[in-house]
VMD Tcl script that draws the C-alpha trace (Angstrom):
set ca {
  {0.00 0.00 0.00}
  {0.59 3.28 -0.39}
  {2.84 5.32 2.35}
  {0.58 8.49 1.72}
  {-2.19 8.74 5.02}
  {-5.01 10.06 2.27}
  {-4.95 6.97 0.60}
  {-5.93 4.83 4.12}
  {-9.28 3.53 3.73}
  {-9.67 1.18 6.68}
  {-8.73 1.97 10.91}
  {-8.81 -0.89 13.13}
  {-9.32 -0.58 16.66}
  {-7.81 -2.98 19.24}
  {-7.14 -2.66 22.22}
  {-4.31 -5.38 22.24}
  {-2.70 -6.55 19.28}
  {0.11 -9.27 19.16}
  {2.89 -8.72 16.71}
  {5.79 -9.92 18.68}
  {6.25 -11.93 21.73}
  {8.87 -9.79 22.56}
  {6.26 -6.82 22.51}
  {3.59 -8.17 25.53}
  {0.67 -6.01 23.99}
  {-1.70 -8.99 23.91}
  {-3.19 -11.32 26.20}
  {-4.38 -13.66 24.13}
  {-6.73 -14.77 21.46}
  {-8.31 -11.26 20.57}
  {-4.59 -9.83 20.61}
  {-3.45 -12.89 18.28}
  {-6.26 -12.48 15.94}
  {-5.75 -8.92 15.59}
  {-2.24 -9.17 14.97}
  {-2.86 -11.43 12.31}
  {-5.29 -9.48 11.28}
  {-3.12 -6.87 10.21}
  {-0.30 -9.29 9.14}
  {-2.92 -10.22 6.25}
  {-4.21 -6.84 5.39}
  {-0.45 -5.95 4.56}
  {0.01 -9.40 2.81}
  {-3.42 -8.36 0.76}
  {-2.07 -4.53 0.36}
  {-5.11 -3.45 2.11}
  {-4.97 0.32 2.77}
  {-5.36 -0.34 6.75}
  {-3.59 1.90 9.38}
  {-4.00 0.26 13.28}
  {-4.49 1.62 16.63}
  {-3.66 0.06 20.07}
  {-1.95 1.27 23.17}
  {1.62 1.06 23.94}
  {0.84 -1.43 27.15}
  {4.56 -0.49 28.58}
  {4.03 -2.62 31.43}
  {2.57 -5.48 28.99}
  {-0.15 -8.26 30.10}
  {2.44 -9.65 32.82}
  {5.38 -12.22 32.88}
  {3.79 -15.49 34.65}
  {5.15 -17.66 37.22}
  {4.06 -21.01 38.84}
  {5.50 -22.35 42.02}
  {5.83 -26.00 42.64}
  {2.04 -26.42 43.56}
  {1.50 -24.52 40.11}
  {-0.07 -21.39 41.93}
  {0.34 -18.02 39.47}
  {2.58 -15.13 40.45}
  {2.46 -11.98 38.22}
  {5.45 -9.54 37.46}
  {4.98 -6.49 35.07}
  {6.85 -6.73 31.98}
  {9.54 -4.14 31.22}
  {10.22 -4.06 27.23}
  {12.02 -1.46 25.47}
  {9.75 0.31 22.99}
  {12.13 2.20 21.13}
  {13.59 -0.91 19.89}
  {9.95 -2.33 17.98}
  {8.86 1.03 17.29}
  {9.71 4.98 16.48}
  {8.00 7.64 17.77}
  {5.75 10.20 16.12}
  {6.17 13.82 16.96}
  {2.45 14.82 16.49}
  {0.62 14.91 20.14}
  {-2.96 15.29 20.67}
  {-5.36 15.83 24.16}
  {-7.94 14.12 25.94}
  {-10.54 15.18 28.48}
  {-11.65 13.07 31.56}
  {-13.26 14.67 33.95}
  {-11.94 18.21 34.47}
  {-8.12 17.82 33.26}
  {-6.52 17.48 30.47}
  {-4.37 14.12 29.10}
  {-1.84 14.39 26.48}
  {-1.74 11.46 24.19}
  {1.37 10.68 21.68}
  {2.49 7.52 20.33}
  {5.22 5.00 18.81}
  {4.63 3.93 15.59}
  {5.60 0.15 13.91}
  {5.78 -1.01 10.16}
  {3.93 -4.73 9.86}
  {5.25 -5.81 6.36}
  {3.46 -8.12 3.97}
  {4.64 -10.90 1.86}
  {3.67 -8.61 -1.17}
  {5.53 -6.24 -0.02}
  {2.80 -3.97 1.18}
  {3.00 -2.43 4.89}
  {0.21 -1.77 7.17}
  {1.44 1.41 10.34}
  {0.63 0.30 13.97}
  {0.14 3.39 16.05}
  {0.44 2.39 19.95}
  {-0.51 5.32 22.12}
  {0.98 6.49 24.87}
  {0.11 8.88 27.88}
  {3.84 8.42 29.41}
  {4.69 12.38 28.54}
  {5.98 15.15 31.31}
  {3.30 17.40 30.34}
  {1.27 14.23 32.05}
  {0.17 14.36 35.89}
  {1.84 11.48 37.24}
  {-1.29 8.74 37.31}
  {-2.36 10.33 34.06}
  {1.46 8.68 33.01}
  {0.87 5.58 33.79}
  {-2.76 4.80 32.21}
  {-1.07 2.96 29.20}
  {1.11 1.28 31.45}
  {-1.38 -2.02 32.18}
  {-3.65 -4.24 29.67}
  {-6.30 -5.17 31.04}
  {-4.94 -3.79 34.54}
  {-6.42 -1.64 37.10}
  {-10.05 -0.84 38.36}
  {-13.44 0.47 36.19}
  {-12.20 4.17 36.60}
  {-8.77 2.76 35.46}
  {-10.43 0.97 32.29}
  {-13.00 3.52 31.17}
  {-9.88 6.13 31.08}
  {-7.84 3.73 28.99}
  {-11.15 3.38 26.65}
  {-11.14 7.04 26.79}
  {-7.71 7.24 25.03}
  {-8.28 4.77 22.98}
  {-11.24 5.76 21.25}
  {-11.17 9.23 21.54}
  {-7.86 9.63 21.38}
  {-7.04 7.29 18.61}
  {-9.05 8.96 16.26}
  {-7.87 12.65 17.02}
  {-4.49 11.16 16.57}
  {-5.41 9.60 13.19}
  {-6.49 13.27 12.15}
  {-3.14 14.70 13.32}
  {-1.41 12.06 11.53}
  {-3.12 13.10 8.29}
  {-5.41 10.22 8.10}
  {-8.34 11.62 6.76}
  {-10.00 10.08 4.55}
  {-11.00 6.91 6.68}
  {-13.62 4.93 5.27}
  {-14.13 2.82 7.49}
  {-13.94 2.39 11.43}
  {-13.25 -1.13 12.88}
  {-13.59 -1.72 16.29}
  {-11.96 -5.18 17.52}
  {-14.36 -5.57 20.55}
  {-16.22 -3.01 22.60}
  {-13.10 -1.55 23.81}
  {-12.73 1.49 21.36}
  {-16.31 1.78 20.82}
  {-15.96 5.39 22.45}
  {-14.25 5.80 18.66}
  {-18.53 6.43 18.24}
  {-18.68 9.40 20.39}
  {-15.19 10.87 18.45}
  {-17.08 10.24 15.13}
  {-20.26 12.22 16.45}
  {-17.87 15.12 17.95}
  {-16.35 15.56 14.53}
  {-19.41 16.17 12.85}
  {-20.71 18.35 15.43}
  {-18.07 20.52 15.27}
  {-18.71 20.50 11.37}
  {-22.18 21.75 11.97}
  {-21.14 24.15 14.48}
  {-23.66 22.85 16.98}
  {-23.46 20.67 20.53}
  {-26.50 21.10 21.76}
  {-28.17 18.01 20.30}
  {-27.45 15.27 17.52}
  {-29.82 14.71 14.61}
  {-31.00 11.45 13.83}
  {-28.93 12.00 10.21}
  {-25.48 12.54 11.85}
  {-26.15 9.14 14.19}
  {-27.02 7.20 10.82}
  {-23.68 8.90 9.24}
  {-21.53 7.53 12.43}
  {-22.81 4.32 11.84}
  {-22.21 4.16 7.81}
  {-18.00 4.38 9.16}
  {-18.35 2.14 11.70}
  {-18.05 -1.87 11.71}
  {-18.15 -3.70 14.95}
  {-16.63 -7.61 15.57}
  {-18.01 -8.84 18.96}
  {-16.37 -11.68 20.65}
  {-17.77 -12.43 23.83}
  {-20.66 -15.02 23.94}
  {-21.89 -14.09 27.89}
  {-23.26 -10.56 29.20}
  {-20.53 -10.87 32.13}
  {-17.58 -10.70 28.87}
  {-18.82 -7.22 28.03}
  {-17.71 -4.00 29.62}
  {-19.93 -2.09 31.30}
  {-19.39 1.15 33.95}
  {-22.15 2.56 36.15}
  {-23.93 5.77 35.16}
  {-21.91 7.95 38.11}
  {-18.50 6.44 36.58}
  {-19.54 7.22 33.20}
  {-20.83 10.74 33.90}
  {-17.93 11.33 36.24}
  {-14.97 10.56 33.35}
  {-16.68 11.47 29.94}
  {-18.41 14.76 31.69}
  {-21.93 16.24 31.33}
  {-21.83 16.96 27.39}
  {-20.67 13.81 26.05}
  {-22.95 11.97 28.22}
  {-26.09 13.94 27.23}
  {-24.52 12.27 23.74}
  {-24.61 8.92 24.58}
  {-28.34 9.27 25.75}
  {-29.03 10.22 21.97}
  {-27.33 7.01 21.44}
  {-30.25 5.09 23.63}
  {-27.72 4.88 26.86}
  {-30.22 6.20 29.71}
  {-28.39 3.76 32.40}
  {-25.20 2.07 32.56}
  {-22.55 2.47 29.92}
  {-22.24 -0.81 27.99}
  {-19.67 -0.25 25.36}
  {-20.64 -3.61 23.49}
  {-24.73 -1.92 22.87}
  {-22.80 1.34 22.41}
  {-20.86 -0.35 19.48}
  {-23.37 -2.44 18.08}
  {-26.01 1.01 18.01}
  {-23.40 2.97 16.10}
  {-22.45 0.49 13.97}
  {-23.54 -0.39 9.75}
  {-22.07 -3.92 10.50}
  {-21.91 -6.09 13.17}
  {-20.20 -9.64 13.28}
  {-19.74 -12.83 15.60}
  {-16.79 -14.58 14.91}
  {-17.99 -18.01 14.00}
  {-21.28 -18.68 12.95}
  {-22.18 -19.98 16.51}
  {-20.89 -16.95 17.87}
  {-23.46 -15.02 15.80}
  {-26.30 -16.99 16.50}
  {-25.53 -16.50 19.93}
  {-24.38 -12.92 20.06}
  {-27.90 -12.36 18.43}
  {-29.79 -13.71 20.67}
  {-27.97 -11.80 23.31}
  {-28.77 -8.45 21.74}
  {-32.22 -9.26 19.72}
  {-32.58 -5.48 18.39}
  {-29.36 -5.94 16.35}
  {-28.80 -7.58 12.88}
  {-25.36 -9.81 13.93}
  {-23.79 -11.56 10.74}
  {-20.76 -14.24 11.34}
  {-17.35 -13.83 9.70}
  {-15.50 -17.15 11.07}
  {-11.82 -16.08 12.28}
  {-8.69 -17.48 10.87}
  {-5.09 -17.35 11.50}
  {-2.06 -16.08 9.96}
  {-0.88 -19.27 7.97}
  {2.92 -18.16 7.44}
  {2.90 -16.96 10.87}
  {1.83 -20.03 12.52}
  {3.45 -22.85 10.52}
  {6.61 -24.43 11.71}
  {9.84 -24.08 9.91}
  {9.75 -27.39 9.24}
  {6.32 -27.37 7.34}
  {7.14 -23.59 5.64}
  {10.11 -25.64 4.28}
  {7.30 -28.38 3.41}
  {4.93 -25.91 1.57}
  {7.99 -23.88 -0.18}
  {8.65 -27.09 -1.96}
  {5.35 -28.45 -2.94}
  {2.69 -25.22 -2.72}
  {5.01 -22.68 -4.26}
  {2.30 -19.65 -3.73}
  {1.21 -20.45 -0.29}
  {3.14 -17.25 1.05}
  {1.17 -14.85 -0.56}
  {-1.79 -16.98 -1.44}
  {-2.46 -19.27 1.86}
  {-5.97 -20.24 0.30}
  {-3.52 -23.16 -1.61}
  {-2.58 -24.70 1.41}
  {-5.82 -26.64 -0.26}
  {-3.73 -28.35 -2.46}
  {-2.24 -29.80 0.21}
  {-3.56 -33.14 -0.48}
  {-0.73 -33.56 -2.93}
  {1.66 -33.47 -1.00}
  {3.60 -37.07 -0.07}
  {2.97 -38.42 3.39}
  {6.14 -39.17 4.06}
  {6.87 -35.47 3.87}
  {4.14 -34.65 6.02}
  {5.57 -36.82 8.66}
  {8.79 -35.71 8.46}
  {7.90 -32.27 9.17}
  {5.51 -33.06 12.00}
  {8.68 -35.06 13.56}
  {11.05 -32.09 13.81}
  {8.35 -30.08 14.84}
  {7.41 -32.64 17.76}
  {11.29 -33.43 18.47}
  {11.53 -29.20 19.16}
  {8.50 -29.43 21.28}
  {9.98 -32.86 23.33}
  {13.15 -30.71 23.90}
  {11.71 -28.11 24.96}
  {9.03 -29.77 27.28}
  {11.92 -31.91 28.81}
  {14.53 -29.36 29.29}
  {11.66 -26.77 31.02}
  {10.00 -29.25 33.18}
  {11.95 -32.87 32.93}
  {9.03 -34.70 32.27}
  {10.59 -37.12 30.51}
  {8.37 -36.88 27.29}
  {9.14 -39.44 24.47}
  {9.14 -38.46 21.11}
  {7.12 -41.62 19.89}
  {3.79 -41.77 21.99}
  {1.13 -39.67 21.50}
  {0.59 -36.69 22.66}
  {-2.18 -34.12 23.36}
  {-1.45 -30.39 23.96}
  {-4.12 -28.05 26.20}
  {-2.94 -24.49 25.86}
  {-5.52 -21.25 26.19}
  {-5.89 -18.57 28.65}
  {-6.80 -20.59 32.23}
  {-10.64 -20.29 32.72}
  {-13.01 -22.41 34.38}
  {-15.35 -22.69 31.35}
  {-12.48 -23.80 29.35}
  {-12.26 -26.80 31.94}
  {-8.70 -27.85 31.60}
  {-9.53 -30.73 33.67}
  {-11.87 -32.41 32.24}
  {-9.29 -34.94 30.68}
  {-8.51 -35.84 34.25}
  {-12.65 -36.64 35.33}
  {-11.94 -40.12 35.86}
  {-8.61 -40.76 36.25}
  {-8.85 -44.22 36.46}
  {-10.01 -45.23 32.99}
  {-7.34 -42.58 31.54}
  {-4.95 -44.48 33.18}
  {-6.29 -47.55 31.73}
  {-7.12 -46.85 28.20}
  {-3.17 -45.49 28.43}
  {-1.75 -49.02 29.55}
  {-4.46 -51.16 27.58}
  {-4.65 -49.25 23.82}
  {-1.76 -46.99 23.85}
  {0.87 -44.28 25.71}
  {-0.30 -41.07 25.77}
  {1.08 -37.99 27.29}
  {-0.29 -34.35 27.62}
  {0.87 -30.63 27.95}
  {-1.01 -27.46 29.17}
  {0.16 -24.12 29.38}
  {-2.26 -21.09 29.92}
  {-1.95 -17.80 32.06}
  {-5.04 -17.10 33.75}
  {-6.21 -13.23 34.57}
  {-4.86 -11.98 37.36}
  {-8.18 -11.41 39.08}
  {-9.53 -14.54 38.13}
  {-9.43 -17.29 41.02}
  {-11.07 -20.07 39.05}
  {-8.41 -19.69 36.84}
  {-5.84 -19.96 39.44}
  {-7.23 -22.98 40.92}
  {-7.37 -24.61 37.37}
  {-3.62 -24.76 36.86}
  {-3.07 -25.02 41.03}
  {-5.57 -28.13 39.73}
  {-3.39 -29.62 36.98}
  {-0.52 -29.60 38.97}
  {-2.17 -31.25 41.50}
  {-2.98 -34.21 39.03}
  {-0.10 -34.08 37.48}
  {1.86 -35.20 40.86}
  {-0.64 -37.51 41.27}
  {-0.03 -39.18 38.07}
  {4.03 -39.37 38.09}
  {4.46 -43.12 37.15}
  {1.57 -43.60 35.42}
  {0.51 -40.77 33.10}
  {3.26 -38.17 31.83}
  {2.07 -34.51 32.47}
  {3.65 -31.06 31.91}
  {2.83 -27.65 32.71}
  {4.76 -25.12 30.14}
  {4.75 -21.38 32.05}
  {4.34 -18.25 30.51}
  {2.18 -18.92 27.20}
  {2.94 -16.79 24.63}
  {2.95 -16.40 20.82}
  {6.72 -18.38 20.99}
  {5.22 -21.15 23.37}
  {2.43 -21.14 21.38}
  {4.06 -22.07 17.90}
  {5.88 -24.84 19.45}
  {2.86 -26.21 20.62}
  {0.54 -26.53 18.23}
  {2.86 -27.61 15.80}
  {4.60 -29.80 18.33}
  {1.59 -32.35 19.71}
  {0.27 -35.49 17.71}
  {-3.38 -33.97 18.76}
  {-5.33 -30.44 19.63}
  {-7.36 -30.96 22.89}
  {-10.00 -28.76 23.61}
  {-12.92 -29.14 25.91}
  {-14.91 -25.45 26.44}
  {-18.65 -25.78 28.18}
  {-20.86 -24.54 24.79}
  {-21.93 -22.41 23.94}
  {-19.33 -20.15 25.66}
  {-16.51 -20.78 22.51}
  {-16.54 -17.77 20.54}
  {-14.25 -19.39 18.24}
  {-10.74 -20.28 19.04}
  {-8.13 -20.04 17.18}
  {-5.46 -22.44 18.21}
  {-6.76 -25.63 17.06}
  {-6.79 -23.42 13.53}
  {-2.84 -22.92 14.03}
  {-2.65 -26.91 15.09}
  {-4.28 -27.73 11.73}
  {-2.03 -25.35 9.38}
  {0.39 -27.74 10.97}
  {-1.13 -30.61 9.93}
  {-1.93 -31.59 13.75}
  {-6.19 -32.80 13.77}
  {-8.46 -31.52 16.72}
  {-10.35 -33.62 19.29}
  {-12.84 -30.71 20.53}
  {-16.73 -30.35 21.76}
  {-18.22 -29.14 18.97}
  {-18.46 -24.97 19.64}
  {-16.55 -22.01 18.04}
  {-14.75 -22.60 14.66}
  {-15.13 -26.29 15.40}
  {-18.69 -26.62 14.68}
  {-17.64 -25.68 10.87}
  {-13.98 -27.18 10.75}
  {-15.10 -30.99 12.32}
  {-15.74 -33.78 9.76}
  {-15.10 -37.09 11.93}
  {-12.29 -39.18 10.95}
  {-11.48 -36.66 8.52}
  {-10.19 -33.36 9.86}
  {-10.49 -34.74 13.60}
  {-12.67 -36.16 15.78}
  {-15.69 -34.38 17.85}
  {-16.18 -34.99 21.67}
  {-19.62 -35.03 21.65}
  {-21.92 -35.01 18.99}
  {-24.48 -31.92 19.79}
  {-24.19 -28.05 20.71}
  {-25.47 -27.30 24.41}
  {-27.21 -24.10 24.65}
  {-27.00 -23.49 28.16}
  {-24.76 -20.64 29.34}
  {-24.18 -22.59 33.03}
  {-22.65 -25.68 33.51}
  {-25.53 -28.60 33.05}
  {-25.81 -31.95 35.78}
  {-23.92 -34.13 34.30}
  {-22.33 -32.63 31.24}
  {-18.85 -32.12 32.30}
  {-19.31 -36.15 33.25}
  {-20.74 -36.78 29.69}
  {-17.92 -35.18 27.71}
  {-15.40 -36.86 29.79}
  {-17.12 -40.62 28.90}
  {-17.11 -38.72 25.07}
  {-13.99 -37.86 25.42}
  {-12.62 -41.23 26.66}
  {-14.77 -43.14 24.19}
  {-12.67 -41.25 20.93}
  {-9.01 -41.85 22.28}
  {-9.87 -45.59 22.95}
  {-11.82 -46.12 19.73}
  {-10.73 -43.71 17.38}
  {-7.33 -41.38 18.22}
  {-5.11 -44.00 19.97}
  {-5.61 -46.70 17.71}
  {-5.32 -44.88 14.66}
  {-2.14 -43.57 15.55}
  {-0.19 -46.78 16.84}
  {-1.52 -48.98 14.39}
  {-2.74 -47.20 11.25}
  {-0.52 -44.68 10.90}
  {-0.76 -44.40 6.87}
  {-4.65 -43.20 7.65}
  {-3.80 -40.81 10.50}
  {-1.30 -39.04 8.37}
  {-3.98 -38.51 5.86}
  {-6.33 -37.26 8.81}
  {-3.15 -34.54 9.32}
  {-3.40 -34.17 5.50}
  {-7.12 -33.40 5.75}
  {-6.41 -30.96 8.21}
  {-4.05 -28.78 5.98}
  {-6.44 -29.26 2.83}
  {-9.87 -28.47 4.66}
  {-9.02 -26.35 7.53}
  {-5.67 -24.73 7.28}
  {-6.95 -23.96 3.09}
  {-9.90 -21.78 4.74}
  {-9.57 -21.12 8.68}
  {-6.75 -18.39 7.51}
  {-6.66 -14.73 8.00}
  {-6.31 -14.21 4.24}
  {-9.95 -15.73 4.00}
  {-10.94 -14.10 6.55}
  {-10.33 -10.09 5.42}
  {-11.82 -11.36 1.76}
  {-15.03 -11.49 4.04}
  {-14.37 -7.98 5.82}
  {-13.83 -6.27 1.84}
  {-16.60 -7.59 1.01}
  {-19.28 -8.18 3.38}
  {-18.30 -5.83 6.27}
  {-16.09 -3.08 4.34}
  {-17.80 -3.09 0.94}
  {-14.48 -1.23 -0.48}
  {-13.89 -3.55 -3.02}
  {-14.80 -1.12 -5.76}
  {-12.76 1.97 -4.01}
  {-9.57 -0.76 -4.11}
  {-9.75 -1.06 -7.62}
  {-10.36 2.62 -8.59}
  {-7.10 2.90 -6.37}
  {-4.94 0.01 -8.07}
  {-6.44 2.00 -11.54}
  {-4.83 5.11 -10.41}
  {-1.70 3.67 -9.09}
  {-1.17 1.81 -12.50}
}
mol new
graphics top color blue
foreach p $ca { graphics top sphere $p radius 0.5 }
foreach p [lrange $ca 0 end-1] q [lrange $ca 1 end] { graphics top cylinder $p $q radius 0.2 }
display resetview
């Protein structure tokens, strides 16, 4: 794309965005998803510009004692060395002082050679009272005063720092989650100023805030969306914008995610579950489904990019062909799935000397640490795991997963795993890997045999790691929610546990007890034998998983969608390419 800010037709708004894993500006899955994200705009030369905040004390650095209970530590990184500054500076308002925002700016490059800018904002400046310095400091950190005043900046001031950066011809506004969807309010305070009048907003200026505006929801329960009392809300954003957001049908509490989806032309879920649900969460609201994807260069191994270089010559730039995997030879399937297992074994060993062995089976658990995730459920009856190990094959298995900092549940999950794990030494080999992040994460899912995952439906937006495991050829054993639902053919891409979608949003009697004796069922029937003894099929189940799911659960797929379906800019990009040419 073009370097010139007037030619930027698309912002997206995240509040975390993972780039680097040297950079801790994510947390997890929305931060992955919007760093790939932009890592296929730029492959697609999508004229995209980004805005996040500079998170200078990151997510946090996790540690796990011997009884695997969580310690956090801030995370000191060095901005300067990811990103430059900008000199342009613009202000903020909550409550009655002032906030100076600037920010750092980094280059994400494309495989076509086109670039996409990252601007992370920062409120670190000496003109700054000394709290007022620290409110990029912290993702996700802090209390609701502490949250709303990081929204603040990040809607509000992300867009008046667009418009000092030149960007002004933005056709579109996407906000990744109800984070930024203050980026409404900025809209309607530009065109108020354009009219020259505060008092009150007509109807045609709400409906011209919402033509800019695209909104991707991700959170399948009411508790997942942010919400701040009507005191907070009046007591950060002040008197005038407030009498705004009443226009904007908020009499009570501040609910960003209603606030979003009101000033919004298109709202998605991000699986077609996920919409269903998300609409019958907010009725009012027409809620389409644009499936995620992942970043397929990203995500592969170096032992499977080598693998694709040879046989899909085009996958870089076009990772739609990873479909034609099911040319490629099995024996060079394998082979790459060995190195990528041996670096996994190595690293599992050397980190936590389980003593893992490269030829049994094994199943890796890795996701942010939440109860409705239920880690455990692998371990519901021990006894026949135990079992089905000795009698149809050795299996061994490997978590890793930070849970939130205020989130007990969480905490007790890995204390949990731990727990069993010490109870199993002998019988069952069980790691813990600390410290998940995008690194950890590569080894991972291109490391294990098979992709465990066991959420309580519906609560599964998507996921996206069992979409990494599969660009590496590794098949999922998952309930059937998120991108499952429409990447699961049994026996062919994977196996389901369980063959029908709850709809409860609470855990059901029984359940967790059913999709244990599910689970169970499919590694003595289906995944254990087919891996000791007919290992010709279960590379072609790996194969499968390429062709099918890698070929379409991809990023690139993904922002074909958004052109079309949430952007409609598909004629303004080729009246652009036109002029360039």
């Amino acid at each position: 794309m073009t370097d010139r800010p007037d030619n930027v037709l698309v912002a997206y708004f995240s509040m975390e965005i993972g780039l680097d894993s040297s950079m801790p500006t994510y947390a997890g899955g929305l931060g992955v998803l919007a760093g790939d994200t932009i890592r296929s705009a730029s492959d697609l030369e999508i004229p995209m510009v980004a805005v996040t905040l500079a998170h200078r004390r990151g997510y946090f650095h996790q540690r796990l004692d011997e009884q695997g209970w969580q310690r956090e530590e801030p995370v000191a990184w060095p901005i300067n060395d990811f990103c430059k500054p900008v000199s342009q500076r613009v202000i903020v308002e909550l409550e009655d002082r002032t906030v100076h925002v600037g920010a750092w700016q980094i280059r994400v490059r494309g495989e076509s050679g086109g670039e996409v800018p990252v601007y992370l904002l920062d409120t670190d400046l000496s003109e700054n009272q000394p709290w007022d310095r620290t409110l990029t400091d912290l993702l996700y950190g802090g209390d609701d005063y502490y949250r709303l005043c990081q929204e603040v900046v990040l809607g509000l001031g992300g867009c008046r720092m667009l418009r000092a950066l030149g960007y002004s011809h933005i056709r579109r506004f996407h906000m990744n989650e109800g984070h930024a969807a203050l980026l409404v309010l900025a809209l309607l305070e530009e065109k108020l100023a354009s009219r020259a009048q505060e008092a009150s907003i007509p109807a045609d200026l709400i409906d011209a805030v919402r033509e800019q505006c695209v909104f991707t929801t991700h959170t399948p329960v009411p508790a997942g969306h942010d919400q701040f009392p009507p005191d907070l809300a009046h007591r950060v954003l002040g008197e005038r914008r407030c009498a705004w957001l009443k226009a904007c049908g908020h009499d009570q509490s501040l609910n960003m995610t209603e606030l979003a989806l009101h000033g919004s032309r298109f709202v998605n879920g991000v699986a077609m579950k996920h919409g269903e649900v998300s609409h019958n969460l907010f009725p009012g609201y027409p809620i389409h489904s644009i499936t995620n994807g992942v970043h397929a260069v990203t995500w592969a191994a170096p032992s499977f990019q080598a693998l694709y270089d040879r046989y899909l010559r085009d996958w870089r730039r076009d990772q739609l062909s990873l479909r034609y995997a099911i040319s490629i030879p099995s024996e060079g399937i394998w082979k790459a799935h060995q190195e990528a297992k041996r670096m996994l074994v190595e690293h599992v060993n050397h980190e936590t000397n389980a003593g893992f062995d490269r030829d049994v089976l094994t199943l890796g658990f890795a996701r942010r640490a939440a109860a409705y995730k239920r880690g455990t459920l692998i371990f519901h009856d021990i006894e026949r795991l135990v079992a089905i190990a000795h009698q149809v094959g050795p299996l061994q298995i490997v978590f890793g997963g930070k849970a939130h900092p205020r989130d007990q549940d969480g905490k007790n999950l890995i204390h949990r795993i731990h727990e069993l794990r010490d109870a199993l030494r002998g019988k069952l080999r069980v790691a813990y890997l600390t410290n998940y992040d995008m690194t950890l994460a590569k080894l991972l899912c291109a490391g294990v045999d098979v992709w465990l995952n066991t959420p309580l439906p519906p609560m599964e937006a998507s996921g996206t790691s069992g979409m990494k495991a599969a660009v590496n050829g590794v098949p999922s054993l998952s309930v059937l929610d998120g991108w499952w639902i429409e990447g699961h053919v049994e026996d062919v891409t994977g196996w389901s546990i369980g063959d029908r979608i709850e709809s409860c949003l609470e855990p059901m009697e029984g359940m967790d007890a059913c999709h244990a004796t599910a689970l169970y069922d499919k590694l003595e029937q289906k995944v254990l034998p087919c891996f000791y003894k007919e290992r010709e099929r279960f590379i072609e189940i790996m194969r499968q998983a390429i062709a099918l799911n890698g070929g379409f659960f991809n990023t690139q797929r993904m922002m074909a969608q958004y052109l079309h379906n949430a952007y409609r800019l598909v004629g303004d990009l080729f009246a652009e390419g036109s002029s360039k040419s």
